[in-house]
C-alpha positions in Angstrom: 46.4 -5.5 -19.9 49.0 -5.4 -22.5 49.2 -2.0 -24.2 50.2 -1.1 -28.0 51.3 1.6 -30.0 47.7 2.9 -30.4 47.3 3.3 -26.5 50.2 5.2 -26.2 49.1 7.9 -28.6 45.9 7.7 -26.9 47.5 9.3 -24.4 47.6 6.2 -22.1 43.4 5.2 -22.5 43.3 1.3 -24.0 39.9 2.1 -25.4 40.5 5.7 -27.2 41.1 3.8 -30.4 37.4 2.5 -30.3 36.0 6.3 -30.0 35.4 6.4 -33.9 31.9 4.8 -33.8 31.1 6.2 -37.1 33.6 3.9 -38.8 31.3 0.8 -37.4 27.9 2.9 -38.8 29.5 2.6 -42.4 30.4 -1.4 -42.0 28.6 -3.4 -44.7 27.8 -6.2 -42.2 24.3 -6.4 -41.1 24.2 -7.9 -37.9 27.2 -5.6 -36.9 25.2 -2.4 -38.1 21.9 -3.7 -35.9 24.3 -3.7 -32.8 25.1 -0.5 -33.3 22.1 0.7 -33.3 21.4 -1.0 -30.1 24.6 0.2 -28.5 23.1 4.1 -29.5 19.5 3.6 -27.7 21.9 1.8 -24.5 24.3 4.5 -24.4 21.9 7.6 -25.1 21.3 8.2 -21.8 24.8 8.9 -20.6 26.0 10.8 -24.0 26.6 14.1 -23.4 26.5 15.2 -27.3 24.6 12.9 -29.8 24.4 15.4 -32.8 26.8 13.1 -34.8 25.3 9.7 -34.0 21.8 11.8 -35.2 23.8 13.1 -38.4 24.4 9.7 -39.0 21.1 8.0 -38.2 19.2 10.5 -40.1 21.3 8.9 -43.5 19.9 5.5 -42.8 16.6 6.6 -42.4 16.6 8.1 -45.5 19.4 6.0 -47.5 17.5 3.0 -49.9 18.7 -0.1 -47.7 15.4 -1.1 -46.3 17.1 -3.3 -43.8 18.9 -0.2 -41.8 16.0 2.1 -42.2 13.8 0.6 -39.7 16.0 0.4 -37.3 17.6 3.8 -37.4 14.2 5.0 -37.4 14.0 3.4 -34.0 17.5 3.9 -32.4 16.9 7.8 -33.9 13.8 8.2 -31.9 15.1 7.0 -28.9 17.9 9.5 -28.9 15.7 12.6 -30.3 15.1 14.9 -27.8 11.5 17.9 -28.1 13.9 20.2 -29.4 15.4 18.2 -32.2 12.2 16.4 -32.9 10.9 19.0 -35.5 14.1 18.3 -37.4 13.0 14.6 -38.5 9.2 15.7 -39.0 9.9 15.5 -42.2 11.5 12.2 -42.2 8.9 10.6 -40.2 6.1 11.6 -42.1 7.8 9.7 -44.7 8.4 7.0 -43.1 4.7 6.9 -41.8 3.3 6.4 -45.5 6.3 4.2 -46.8 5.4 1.5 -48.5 8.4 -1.0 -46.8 5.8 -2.7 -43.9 8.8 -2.9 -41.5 9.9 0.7 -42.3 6.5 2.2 -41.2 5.7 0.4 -38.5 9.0 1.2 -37.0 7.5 5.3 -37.7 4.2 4.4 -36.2 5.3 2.7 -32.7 8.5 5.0 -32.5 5.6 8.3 -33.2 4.0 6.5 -30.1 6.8 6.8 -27.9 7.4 10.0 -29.1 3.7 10.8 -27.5 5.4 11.2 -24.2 7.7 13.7 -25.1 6.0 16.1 -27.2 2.3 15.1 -27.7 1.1 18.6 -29.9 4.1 17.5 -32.7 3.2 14.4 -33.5 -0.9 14.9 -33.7 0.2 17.0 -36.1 1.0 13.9 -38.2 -2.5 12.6 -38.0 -3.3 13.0 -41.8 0.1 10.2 -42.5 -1.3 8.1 -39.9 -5.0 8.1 -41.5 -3.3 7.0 -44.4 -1.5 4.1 -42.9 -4.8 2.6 -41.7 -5.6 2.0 -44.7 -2.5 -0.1 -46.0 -2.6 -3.5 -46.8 -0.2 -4.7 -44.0 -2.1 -5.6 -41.2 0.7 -4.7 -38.8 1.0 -1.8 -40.3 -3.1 -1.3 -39.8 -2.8 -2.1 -36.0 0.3 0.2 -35.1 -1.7 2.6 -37.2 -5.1 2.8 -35.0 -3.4 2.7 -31.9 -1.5 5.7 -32.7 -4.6 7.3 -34.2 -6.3 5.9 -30.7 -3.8 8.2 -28.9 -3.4 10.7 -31.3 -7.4 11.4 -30.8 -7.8 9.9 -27.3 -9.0 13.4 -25.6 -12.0 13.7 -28.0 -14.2 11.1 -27.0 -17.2 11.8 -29.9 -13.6 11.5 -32.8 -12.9 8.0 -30.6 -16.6 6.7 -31.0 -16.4 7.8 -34.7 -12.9 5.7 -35.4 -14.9 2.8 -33.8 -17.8 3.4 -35.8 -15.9 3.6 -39.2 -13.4 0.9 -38.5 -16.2 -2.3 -37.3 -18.5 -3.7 -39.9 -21.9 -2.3 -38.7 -23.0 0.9 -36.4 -21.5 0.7 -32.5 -23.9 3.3 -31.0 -24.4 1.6 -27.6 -22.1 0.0 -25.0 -24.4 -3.4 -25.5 -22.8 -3.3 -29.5 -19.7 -2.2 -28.9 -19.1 -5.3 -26.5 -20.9 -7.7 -29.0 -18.1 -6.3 -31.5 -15.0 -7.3 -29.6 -16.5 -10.7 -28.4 -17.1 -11.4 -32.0 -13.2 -10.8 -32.5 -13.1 -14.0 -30.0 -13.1 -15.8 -33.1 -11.1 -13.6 -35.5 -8.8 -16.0 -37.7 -5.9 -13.5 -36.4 -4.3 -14.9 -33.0 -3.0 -11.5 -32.4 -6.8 -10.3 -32.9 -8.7 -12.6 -30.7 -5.9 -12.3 -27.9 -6.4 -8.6 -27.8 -10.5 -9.2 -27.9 -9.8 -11.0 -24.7 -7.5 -8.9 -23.0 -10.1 -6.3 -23.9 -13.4 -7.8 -22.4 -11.3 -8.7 -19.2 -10.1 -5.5 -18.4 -13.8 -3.9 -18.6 -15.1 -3.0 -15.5 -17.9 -4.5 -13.8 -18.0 -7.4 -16.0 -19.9 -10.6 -15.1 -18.6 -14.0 -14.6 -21.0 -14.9 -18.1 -19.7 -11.8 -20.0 -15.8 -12.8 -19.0 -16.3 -16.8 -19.9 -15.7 -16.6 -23.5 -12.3 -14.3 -23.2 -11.2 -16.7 -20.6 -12.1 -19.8 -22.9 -9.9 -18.7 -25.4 -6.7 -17.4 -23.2 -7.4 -21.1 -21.7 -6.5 -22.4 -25.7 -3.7 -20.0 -25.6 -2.2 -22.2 -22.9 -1.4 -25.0 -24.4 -0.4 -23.2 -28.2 3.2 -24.0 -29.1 4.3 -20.5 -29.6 5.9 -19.2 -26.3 4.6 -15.6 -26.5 1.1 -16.7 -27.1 1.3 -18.8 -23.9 3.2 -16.2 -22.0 0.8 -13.7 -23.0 -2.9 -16.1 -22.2 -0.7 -16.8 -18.3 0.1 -13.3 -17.8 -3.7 -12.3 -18.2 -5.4 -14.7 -16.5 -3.0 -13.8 -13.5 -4.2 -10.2 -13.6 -7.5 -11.7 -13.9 -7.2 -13.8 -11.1 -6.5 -11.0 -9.0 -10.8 -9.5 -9.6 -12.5 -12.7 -10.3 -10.6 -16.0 -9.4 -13.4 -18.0 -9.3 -13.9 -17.5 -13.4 -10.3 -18.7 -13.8 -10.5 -21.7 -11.6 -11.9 -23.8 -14.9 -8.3 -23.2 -16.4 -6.3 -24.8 -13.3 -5.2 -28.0 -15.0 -4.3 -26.3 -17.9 -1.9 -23.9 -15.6 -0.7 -26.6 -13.5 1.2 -28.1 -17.1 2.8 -24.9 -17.1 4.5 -25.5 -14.1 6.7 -27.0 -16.1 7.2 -24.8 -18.9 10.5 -24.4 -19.9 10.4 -20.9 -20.1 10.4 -19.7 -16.4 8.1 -16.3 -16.2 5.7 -18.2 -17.7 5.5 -21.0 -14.8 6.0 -18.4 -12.4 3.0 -16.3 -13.5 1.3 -20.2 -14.0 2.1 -21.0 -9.9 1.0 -17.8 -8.8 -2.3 -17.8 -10.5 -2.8 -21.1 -9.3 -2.2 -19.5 -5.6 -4.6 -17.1 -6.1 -7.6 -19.5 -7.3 -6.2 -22.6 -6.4 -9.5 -24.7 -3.6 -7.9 -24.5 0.1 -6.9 -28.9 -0.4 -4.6 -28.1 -3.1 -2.5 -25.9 -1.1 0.1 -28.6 -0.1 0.5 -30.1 -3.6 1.3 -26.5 -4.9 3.8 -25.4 -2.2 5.5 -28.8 -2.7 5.7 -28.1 -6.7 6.5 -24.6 -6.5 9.9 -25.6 -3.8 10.6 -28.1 -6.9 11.8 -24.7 -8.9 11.8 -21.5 -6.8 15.8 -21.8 -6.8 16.4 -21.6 -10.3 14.1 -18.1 -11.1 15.7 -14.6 -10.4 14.6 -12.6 -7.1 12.0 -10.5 -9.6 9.6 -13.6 -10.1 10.4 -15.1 -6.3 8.9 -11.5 -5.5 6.0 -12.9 -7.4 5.5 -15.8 -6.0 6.0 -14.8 -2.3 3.4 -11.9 -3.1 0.9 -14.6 -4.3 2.0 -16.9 -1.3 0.6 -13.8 1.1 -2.9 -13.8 -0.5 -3.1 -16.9 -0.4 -2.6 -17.4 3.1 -5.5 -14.4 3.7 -7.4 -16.5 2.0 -7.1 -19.5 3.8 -5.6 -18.6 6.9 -5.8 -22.3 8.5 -2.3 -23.3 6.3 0.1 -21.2 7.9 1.3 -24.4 9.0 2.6 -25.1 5.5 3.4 -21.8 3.8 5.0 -20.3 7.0 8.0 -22.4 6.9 8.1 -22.4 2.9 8.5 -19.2 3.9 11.3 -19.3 6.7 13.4 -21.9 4.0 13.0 -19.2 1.2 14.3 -16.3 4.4 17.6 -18.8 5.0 18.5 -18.6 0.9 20.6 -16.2 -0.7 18.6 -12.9 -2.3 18.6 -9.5 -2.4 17.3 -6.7 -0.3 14.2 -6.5 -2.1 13.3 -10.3 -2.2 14.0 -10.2 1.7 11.9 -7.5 2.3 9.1 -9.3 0.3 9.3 -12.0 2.6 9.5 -10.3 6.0 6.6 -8.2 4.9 4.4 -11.8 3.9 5.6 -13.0 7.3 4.8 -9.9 9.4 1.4 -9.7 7.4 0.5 -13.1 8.4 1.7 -12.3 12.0 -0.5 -9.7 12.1 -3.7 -10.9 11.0 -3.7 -14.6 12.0 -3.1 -14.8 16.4 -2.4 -18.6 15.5 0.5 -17.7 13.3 2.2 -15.0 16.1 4.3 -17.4 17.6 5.7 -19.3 14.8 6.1 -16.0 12.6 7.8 -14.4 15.6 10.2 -17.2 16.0 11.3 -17.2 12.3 12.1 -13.9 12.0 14.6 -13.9 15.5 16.0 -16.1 13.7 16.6 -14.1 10.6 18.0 -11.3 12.4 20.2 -13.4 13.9 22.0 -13.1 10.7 20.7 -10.3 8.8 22.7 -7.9 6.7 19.9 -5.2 6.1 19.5 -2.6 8.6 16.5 -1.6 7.5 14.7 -5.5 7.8 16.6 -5.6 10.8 14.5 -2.7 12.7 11.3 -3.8 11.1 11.1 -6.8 12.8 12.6 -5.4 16.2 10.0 -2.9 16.2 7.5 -5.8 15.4 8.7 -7.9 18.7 8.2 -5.1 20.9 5.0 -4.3 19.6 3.7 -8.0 19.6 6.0 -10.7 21.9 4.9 -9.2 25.4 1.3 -10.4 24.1 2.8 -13.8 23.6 2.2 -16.5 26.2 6.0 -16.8 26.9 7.5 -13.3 26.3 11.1 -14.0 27.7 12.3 -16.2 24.8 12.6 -13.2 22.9 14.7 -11.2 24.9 17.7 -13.4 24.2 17.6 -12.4 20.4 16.9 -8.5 21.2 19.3 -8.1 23.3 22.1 -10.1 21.1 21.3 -6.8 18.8 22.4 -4.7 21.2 25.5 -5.9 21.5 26.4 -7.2 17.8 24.7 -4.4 15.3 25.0 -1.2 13.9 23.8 1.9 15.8 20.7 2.0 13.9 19.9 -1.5 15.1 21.2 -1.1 18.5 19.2 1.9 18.9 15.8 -0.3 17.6 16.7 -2.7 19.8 17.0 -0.9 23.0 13.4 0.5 22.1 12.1 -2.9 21.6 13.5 -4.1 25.4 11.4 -1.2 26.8 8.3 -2.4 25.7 8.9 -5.6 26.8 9.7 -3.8 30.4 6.9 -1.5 30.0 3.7 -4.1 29.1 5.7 -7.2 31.5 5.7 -6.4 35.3 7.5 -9.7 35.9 10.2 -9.1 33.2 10.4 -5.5 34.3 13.5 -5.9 36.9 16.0 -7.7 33.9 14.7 -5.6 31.8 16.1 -2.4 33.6 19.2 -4.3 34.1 20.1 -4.7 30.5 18.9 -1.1 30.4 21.3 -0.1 32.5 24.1 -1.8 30.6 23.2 0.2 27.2 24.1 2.9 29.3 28.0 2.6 28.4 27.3 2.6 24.6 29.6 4.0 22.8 26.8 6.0 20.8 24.8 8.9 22.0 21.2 7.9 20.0 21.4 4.3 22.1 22.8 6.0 25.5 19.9 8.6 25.6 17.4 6.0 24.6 18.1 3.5 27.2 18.5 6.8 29.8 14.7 7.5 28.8 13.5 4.2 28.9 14.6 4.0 32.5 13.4 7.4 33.5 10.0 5.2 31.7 10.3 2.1 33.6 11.4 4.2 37.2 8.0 5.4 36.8 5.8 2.7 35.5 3.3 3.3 39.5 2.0 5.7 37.2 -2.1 6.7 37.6 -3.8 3.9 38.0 -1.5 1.3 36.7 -2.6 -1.7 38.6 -6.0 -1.4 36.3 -3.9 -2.7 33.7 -2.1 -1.6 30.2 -4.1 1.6 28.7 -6.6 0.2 26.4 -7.7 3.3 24.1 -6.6 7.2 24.2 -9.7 9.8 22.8 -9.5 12.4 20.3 -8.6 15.7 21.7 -11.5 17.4 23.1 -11.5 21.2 23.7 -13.6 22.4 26.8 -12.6 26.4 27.0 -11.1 29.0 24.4 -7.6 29.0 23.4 -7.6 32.7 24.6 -9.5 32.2 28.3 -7.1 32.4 31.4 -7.0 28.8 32.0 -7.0 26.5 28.6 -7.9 22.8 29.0 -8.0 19.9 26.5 -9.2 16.5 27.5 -8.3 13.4 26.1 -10.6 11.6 28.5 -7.8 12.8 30.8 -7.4 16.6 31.1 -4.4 18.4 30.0 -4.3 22.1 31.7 -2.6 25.1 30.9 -2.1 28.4 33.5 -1.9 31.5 31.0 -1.7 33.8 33.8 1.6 35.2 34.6 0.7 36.5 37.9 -0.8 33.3 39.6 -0.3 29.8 40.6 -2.3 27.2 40.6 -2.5 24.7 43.3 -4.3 21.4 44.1 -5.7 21.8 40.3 -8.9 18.8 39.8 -11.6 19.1 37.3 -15.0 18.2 38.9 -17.6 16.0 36.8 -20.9 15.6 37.4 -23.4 14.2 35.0 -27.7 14.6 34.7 -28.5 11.3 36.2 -25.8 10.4 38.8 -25.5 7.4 37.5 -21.5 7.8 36.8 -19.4 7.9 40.2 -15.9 9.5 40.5 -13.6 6.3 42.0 -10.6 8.7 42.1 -9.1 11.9 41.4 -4.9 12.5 41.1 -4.8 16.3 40.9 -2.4 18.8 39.7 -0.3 19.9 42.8 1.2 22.9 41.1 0.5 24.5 37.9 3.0 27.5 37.2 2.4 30.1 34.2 2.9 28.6 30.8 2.8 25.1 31.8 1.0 22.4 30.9 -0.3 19.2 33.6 -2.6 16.5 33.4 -5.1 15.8 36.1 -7.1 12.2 36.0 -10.3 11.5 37.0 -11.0 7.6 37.2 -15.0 7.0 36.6 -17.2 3.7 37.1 -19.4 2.4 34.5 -22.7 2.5 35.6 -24.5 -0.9 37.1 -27.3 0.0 34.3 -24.4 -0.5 31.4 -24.5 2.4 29.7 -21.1 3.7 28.1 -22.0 7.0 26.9 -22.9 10.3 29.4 -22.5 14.3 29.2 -20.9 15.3 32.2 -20.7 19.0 33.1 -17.4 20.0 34.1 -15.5 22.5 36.6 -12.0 23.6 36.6 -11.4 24.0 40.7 -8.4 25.1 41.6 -6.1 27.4 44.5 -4.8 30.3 43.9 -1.4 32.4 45.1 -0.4 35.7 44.0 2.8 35.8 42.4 5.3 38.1 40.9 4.7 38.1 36.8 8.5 38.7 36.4 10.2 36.4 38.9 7.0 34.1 39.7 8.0 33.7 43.1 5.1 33.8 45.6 4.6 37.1 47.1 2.3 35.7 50.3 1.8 32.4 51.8 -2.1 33.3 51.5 -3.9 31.7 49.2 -7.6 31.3 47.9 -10.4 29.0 46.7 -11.4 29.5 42.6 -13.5 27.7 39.9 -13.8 28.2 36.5 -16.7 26.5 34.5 -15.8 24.6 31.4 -17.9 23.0 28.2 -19.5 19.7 28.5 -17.8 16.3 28.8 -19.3 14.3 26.2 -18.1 10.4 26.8 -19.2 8.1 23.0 -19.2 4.6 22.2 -16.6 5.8 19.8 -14.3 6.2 23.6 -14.8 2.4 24.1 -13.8 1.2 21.0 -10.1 1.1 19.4 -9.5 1.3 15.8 -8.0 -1.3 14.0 -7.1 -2.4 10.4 -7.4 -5.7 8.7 -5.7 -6.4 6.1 -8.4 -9.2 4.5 -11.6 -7.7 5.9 -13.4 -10.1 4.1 -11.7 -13.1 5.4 -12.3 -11.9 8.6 -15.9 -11.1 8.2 -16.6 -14.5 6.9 -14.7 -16.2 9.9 -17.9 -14.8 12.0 -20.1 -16.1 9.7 -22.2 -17.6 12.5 -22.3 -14.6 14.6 -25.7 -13.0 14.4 -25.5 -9.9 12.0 -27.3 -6.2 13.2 -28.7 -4.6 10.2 -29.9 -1.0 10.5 -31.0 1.2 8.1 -30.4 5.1 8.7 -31.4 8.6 6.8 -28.7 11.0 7.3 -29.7 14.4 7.2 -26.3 16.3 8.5 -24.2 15.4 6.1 -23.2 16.5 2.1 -21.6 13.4 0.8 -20.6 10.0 0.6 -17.0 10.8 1.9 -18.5 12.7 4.9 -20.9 10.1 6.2 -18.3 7.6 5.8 -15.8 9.9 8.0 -18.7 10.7 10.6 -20.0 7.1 11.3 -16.3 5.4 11.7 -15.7 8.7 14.1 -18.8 8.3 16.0 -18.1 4.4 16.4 -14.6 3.9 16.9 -13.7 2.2 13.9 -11.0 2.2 11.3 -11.5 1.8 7.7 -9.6 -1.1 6.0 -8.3 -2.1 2.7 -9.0 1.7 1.9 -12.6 1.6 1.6 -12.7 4.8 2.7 -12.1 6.3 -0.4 -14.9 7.3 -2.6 -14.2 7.6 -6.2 -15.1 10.7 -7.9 -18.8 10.9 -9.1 -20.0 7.3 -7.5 -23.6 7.6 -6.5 -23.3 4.7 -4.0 -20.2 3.0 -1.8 -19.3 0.2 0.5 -16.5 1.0 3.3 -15.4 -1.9 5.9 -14.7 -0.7 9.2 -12.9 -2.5 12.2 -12.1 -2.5 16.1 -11.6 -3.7 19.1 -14.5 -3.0 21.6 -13.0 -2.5 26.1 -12.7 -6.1 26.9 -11.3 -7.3 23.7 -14.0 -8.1 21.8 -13.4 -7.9 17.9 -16.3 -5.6 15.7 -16.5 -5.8 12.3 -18.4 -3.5 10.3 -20.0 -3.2 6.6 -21.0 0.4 5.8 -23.4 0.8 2.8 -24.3 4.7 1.5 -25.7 6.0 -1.1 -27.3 9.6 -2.3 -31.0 9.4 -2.5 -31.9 11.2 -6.0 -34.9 12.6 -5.0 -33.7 15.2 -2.3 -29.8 14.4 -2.7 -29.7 13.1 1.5 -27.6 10.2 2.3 -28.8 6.4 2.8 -27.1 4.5 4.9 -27.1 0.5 5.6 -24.7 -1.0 8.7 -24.3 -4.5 9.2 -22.2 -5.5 12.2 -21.0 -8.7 13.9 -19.4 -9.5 17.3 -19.2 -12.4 18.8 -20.8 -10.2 22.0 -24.0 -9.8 20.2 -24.7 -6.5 22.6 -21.3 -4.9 21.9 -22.8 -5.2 17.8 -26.2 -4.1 19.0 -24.6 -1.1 21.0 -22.6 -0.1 18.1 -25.3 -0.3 15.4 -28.0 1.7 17.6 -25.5 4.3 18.6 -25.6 6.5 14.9 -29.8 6.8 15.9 
């Protein structure tokens, strides 16, 4: 950079020179003086002292060139901090009532932003505000009662009375007040009846009759010259689509000639509403016109579209075929973290919830970490292949891309990786022998996270004749059941299995088993791996492996008997002090073995999707009356306890004050079988008891039937 006279005084900074900003503030050029005043908001945030800039900003406000004031009354509010604002309240108040249209809506939305900092100052303005509401610029009129909106928006009887006094006849009940802003549908203001609509559509609990006219006229909006009109009718419906796309389906051929729109955030927001109502035939035709453009929009909008892209294949799951390897092609292009992680998450997503989609999901993204530069992604989708390849009919083509992690990533990655190998060695007997051999190679890492892993994972895998292995992978582990005090000598937990703890210093406890025995004898102990030696302070498992019953029940109360030997030690050495030993028992609570035990929880992501897929699967409906429980949230929590069953989608959540809720539950019932659940409560007004409604399916119409009888 070539350096001149004024650089050298400037003690060797090029740009010192350009410090005196207030010269610029005093140039007689317009546009010059507007980019000042945008360079002040920009540069606000890193200022360290702004009193100057203020000094000066407070001279256009008040100076008599209408076309500064506006703005400085902007860049000055942006800058103002709750301590100086009291300063300007003078000022502003001015500027509220001016009579310059431009000067006081620049007061009136600035005094809105200003709500955020320091809310008590500015209601204190509310008497210049009531005054603007009644000029004779309209603009002036709308920033107006939107700041008197917020100014007055905690008293809801002074909100109902702005209402009242600003529409031409009484609004008194909700039936009015809707009749009102449908009436503004046909306002001769565009700015009006676009803010009618966005109105009626963001009202809850609308019906698809109520929402047609709104959507009628954003459907106008579509096809109007004016860009932000369009914009603004595109953007709505999309956020519309997202509660009712069946009501925006009539506007599809008006969307699909945005497409084409030269301005690009409006045909993105055009494509993805179209994904999200768009009929299950028209899926190819869009994917094909949506690859036409994808390259040329910024990651922030090709977030958008692959976001609509993964509702859209809940919806129709059957077209993975064709948005799966959209997806992979958009995976190979250049992006940024975030659009990545957009796209692994779509992919994983689909993996998860569609079985027919595993294998070609899997093998897209061992492909992208083939090449990925994101840690993070990286050890997403390892931890996905461990948890999902061994189910895959041909787990060993995977191995070949875990294993090149191992050898070419970061430690992070490495360490992901060797995880990922054990579970392919821990859930695959027949891959179990290579798998300890690349195990054993990790072993000479050069970092201590991935050395200790793979030395664990063989421990693991040297171990894998554990109880009762040859019955298979472990399906479902219980809640942790207590069956004695946590003060009594011996403490045991069960987890359908029973952990035992020796709190007595002075014994040891040999050839530990726990002893079940239930009512009817119907349940028969196969076998029992005891606990050989139990010292003081420790904690061991013994297993107990029952039979089902031939009759078919799955639920029993067993009583349950801690038997056990017993040698004498020394409390402060705990060596034996005989060789004698005795015979002991120690009673314990009841065993009590639910349908909830035979059930694990799972989560889908599109219940609904899923619930229609078993559309031809007999439904149980029971009806219950709950007597035990307080409230909505609590027989939710109780009945997906009792059964098993996770909730999805959050439907577990009960918003504050609702009388009546829905909740869908899911889960997996021993032998695979898939239950899906609809859970309907509600308080009964007259004593304040809970109703409750279950509808189940199964494609094992006695698993549904089990399930549904089980809350009697």
């Amino acid at each position: 950079m070539k350096r001149d006279k004024k650089d050298e005084e400037s003690g060797g900074n090029p740009f010192a020179h350009l410090d005196k900003t207030s010269v610029l503030q005093e140039s007689k050029d317009a546009n010059l003086r507007r980019l000042v005043y945008l360079a002040v908001k920009d540069l606000s945030g890193i200022a360290d002292d702004v009193i100057i800039v203020t000094s000066s900003l407070t001279k256009d406000m008040t100076g008599r060139e209408d076309v500064y004031r506006a703005a400085a009354i902007r860049a000055l509010c942006r800058i103002t901090d709750t301590g100086m604002l009291q300063t300007i309240e003078r000022y502003m108040k001015q500027a509220i009532v001016d009579k310059n249209g431009a000067v006081s809506s620049a007061a009136l939305v600035s005094s809105k932003h200003l709500m955020k900092k320091s809310a008590e100052v500015v209601r204190r303005w509310a008497n210049e505000v009531q005054e603007a509401v009644s000029s004779d610029n309209q603009m002036v009129q709308y920033h107006a009662l939107g700041l008197l909106y917020h100014i007055r928006s905690n008293d809801r009887l002074a909100v109902n009375k702005l209402v009242q006094k600003f529409s031409k006849t009484g609004l008194r009940a909700d039936s009015s007040i809707f009749s009102f802003i449908e009436a503004c549908l046909r306002h001769k203001s565009e700015m009006v009846v676009y803010e009618a609509a966005s109105a009626i559509v963001a009202l809850p609990n609308t019906t698809p009759a109520e929402l047609a006219p709104a959507i009628s006229v954003l459907q106008l909006f579509c096809s109007s010259p004016k860009a932000a009109l369009r914009f603004a009718a595109v953007r709505t419906l999309n956020k519309v689509s997202m509660k009712h796309p069946n009501a925006v389906m009539s506007c599809n051929v008006d969307l699909e000639k945005l497409i084409t729109d030269s301005n690009r955030s409006i045909a993105t927001l055009a494509i993805t509403t179209l994904l999200k109502t768009g009929a299950e035939s028209s899926v190819e035709r869009l994917m094909k016109q949506i690859s036409s453009f994808v390259s040329e929009i910024s990651d922030e909008f090709k977030i958008v579209v692959v976001d609509a892209i993964r509702s859209l294949c809940s919806r129709y799951p059957r077209k993975h075929t064709v948005m799966m390897p959209f997806l992979a092609n958009m995976l190979r292009n250049d992006g940024g973290f975030e659009y990545k992680k957009a796209i692994v998450e779509t992919i994983i997503a689909i993996v998860e919830e569609n079985p027919d989609a595993k294998t070609a999901g899997l093998a897209h993204l061992c492909e992208f970490i083939e090449d990925c530069e994101h840690d993070s992604l990286a050890t997403r989708v390892l931890h996905l292949l461990g948890r999902e390849a061994p189910k895959t009919p041909n787990p060993s083509s995977y191995i070949r891309f875990i294993y090149n992690r191992v050898i070419l990533e970061s430690t992070k990655v490495r360490a992901a990786a060797v995880t990922a190998l054990a579970k392919f060695g821990a859930q695959c007997a027949e891959l179990r022998p290579s798998i300890q051999v690349l195990l054993k190679r990790c072993l000479l890492d050069s970092d201590d996270e991935v050395r200790d892993r793979a030395t664990f994972y063989l421990t693991l895998l040297a171990e894998a004749a554990a109880p009762f292995a040859s019955l298979g992978p472990l399906f479902h582990s219980s809640a942790r059941v207590a069956l004695t005090d946590d003060v009594t000598e011996y403490t045991v937990h069960a987890i359908k299995h029973f952990d035992c703890k020796n709190t007595l210093n002075d014994q040891l406890l040999e050839n530990v088993v726990v002893q079940l025995e239930d009512a009817d004898g119907e349940w028969t102990p196969e076998h029992v791996i005891p606990i050989d030696s139990l010292p003081y302070n420790e904690t061991k498992s013994v297993y107990v492996l029952m039979e089902f019953p031939e009759s078919g029940a799955v639920t029993g109360t067993f009583a349950a008997t801690l038997k056990f030997n017993v040698r004498d030690v020394d409390p402060t050495t705990g060596e034996a002090e005989s060789d004698d030993t005795y015979d002991d028992s120690y009673a314990l609570e009841e065993l009590e073995l639910t349908v909830g035990d035979s059930v694990a929880p799972i989560t889908k992501q599109n219940f609904m999707a899923a619930w229609e897929a078993l559309e031809g699967v007999p439904t149980v409906d029971e009806t219950f009356h709950l007597t035990t429980v307080n409230t909505l949230a609590e027989a939710i929590k109780k009945v997906s306890e009792l059964l098993g069953l996770a909730p999805c989608e959050r439907s577990d959540r009960v918003p504050e004050g609702k009388t009546q809720h829905s909740t869908m539950l899911a889960g997996v019932f021993r032998g695979g079988f898939e239950v899906l659940a609809r859970l309907n409560v509600a308080i009964d007004p007259a004593d304040k008891s809970i109703n409750m409604n279950i509808l189940v399916r199964c494609k094992q119409s006695d698993v549904a039937e089990l399930l549904a009888s089980a809350i009697a």
